[in-house]
Backbone bond lengths (Angstrom), bond angles and torsions (degrees), N, CA, C in turn:
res aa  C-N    CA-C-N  psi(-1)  N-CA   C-N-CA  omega(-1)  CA-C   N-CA-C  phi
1 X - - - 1.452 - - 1.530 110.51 -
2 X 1.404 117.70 -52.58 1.552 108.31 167.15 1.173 135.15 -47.97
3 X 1.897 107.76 -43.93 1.344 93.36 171.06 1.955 142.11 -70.78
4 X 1.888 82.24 -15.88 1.426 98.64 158.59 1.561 132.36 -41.47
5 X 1.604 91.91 -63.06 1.186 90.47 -162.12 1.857 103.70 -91.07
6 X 1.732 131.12 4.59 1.026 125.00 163.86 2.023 88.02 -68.39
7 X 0.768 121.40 -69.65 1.925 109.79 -153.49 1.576 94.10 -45.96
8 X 1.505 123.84 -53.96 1.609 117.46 -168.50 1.449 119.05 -44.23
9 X 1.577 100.04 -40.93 1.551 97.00 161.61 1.151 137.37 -84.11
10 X 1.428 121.19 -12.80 1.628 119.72 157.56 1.271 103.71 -82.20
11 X 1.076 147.44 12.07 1.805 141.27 154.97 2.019 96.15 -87.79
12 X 1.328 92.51 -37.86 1.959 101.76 -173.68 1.416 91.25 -41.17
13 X 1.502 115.08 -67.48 1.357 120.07 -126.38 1.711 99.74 -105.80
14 X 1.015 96.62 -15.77 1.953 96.14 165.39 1.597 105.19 -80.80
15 X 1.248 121.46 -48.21 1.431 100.40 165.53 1.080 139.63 -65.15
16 X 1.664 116.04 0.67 0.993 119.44 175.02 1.593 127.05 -98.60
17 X 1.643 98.36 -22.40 1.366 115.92 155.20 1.420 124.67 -72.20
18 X 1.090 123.19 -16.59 1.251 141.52 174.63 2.027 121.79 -78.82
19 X 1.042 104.43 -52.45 1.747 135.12 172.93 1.375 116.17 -83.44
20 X 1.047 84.75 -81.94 1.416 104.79 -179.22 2.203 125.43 -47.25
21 X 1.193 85.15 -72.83 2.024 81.57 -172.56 1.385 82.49 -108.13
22 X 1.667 141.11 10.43 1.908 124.27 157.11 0.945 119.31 77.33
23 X 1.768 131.53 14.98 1.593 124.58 179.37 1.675 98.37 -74.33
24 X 1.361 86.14 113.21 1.589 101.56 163.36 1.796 136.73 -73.37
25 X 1.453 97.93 -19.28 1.466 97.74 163.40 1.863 115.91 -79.56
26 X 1.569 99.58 152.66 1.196 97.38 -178.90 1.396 118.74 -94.79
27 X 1.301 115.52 -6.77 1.201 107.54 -179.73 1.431 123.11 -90.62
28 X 1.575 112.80 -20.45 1.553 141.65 -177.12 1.794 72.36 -64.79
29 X 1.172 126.59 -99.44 1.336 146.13 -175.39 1.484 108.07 -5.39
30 X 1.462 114.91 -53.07 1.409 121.37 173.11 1.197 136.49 -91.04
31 X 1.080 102.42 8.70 1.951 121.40 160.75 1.513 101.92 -110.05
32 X 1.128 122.45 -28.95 1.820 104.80 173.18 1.711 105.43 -69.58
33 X 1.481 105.72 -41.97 1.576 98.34 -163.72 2.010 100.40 -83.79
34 X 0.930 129.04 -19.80 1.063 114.68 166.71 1.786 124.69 -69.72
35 X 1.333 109.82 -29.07 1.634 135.41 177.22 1.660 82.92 -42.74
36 X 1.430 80.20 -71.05 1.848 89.67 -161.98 1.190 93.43 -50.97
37 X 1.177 137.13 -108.30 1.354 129.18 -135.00 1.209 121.65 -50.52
38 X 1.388 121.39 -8.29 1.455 112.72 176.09 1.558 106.31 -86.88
39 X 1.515 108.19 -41.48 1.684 108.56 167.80 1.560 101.82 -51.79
40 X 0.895 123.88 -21.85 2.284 114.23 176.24 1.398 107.77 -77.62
41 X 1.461 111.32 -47.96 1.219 114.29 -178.62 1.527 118.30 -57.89
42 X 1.128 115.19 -47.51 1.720 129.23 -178.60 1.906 106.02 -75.24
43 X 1.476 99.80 -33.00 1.845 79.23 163.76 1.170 113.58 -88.52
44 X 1.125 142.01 -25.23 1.448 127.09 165.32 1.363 104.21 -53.60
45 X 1.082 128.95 -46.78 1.618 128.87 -165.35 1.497 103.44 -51.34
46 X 1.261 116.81 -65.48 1.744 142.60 -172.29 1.737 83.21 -45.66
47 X 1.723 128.77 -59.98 1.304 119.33 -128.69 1.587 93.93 -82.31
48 X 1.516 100.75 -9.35 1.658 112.13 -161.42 1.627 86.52 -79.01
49 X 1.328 120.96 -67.24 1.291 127.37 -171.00 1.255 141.69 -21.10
50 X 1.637 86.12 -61.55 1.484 114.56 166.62 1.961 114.28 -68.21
51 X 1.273 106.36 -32.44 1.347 91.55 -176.69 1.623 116.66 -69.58
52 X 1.543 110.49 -22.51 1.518 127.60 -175.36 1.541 96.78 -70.88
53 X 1.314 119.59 -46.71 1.628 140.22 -175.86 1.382 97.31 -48.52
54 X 0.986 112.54 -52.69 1.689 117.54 -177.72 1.829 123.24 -90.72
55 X 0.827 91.25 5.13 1.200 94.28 155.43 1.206 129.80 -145.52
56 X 1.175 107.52 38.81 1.327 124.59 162.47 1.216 135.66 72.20
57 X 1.879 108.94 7.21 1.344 133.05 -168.26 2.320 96.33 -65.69
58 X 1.236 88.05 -46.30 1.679 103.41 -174.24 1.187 111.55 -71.98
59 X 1.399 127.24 138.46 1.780 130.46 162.41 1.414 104.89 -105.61
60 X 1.712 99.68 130.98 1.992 76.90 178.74 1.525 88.12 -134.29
């Protein structure tokens, strides 16, 4: 499911750089939409962590 929805949002957010606010370079375009999705990927990661953290699944 994470990795799902990290690509859905780098398809989100390149079309949105694309359509939407018109940055015409592609590479500007492909460092914003990768930003994002890796920032999605890594908060899910953190939110996953912590929920295991708290319940006691983790020993640290």
């Amino acid at each position: 499911m994470q990795e799902i929805l990290t690509a859905v949002t780098y398809l989100v957010v390149w079309l949105i750089c694309q359509r939407v606010i018109g940055i015409e370079s592609g590479l500007t375009t492909l460092l914003i939409s990768l930003t994002a999705a890796v920032s999605v990927y890594v908060i899910i990661a953190l939110k996953e962590y912590r929920d295991k953290k708290r319940k006691g699944e983790l020993q640290d």
